[in-house]
C-alpha positions in Angstrom: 25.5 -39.5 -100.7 27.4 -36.9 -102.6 27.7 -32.9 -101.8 25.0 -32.2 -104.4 22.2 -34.5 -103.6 19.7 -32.5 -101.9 18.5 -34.1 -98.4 15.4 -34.1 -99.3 12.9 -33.7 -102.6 9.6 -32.5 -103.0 7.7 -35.7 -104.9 3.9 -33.7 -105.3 3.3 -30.2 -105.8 4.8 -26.6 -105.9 5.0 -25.4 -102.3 5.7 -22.0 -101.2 8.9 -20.6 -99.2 7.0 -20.9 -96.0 5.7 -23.8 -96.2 9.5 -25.6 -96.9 10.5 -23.4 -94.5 8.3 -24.9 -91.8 8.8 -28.7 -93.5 12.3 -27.8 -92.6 12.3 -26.6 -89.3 10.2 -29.4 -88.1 12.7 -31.6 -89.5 15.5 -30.0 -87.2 13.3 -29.9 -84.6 12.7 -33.7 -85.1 16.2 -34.6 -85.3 17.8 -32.3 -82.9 18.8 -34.7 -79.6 16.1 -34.5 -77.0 17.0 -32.2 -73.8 17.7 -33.9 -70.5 14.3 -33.2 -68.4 15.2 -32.0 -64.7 13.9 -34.1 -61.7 10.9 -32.8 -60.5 10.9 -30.7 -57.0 9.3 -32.8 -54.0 7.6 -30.3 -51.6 7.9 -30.3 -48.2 4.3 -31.1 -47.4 4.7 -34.7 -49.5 7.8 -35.4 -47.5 7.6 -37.7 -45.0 7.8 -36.4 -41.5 9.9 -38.6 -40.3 13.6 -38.8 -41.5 15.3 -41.2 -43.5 16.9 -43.9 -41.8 14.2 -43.5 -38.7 13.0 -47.0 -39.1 12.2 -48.6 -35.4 15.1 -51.0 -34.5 14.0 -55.0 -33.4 14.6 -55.3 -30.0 13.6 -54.9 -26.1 11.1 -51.8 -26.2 10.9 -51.4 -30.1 7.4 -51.7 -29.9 7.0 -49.2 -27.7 9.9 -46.7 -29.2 8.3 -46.8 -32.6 5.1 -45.0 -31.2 7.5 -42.1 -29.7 8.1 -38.9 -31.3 11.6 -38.3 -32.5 
């Protein structure tokens, strides 16, 4: 593709300065590298009330430790 080949050609019709201009910018707007989207914010009422890493332990009075408050 040489310097002077136009990226593009109109094949049907005559269209007006606005009208390439919005061909154009949608074209950009197509081709421009999607923005990385930000992790959504997880509220403090759907946390879990317990903490991580609170699982109940296997052993002599788990079964009654898990049923505790911590």
């Amino acid at each position: 593709m040489s310097a002077e080949e136009p990226l593009f050609r109109i094949v049907r019709g005559v269209p007006t300065a606005e009208e390439l201009a919005a061909l154009v910018g949608a074209i950009m707007v197509r081709t421009r590298p999607a923005a990385p989207t930000a992790p959504a914010a997880v509220s403090q009422w759907a946390r879990s009330a317990r903490p991580a890493g609170a699982a109940p332990v296997a052993g002599p009075g788990a079964w009654r430790a898990s049923g505790l408050p911590r």
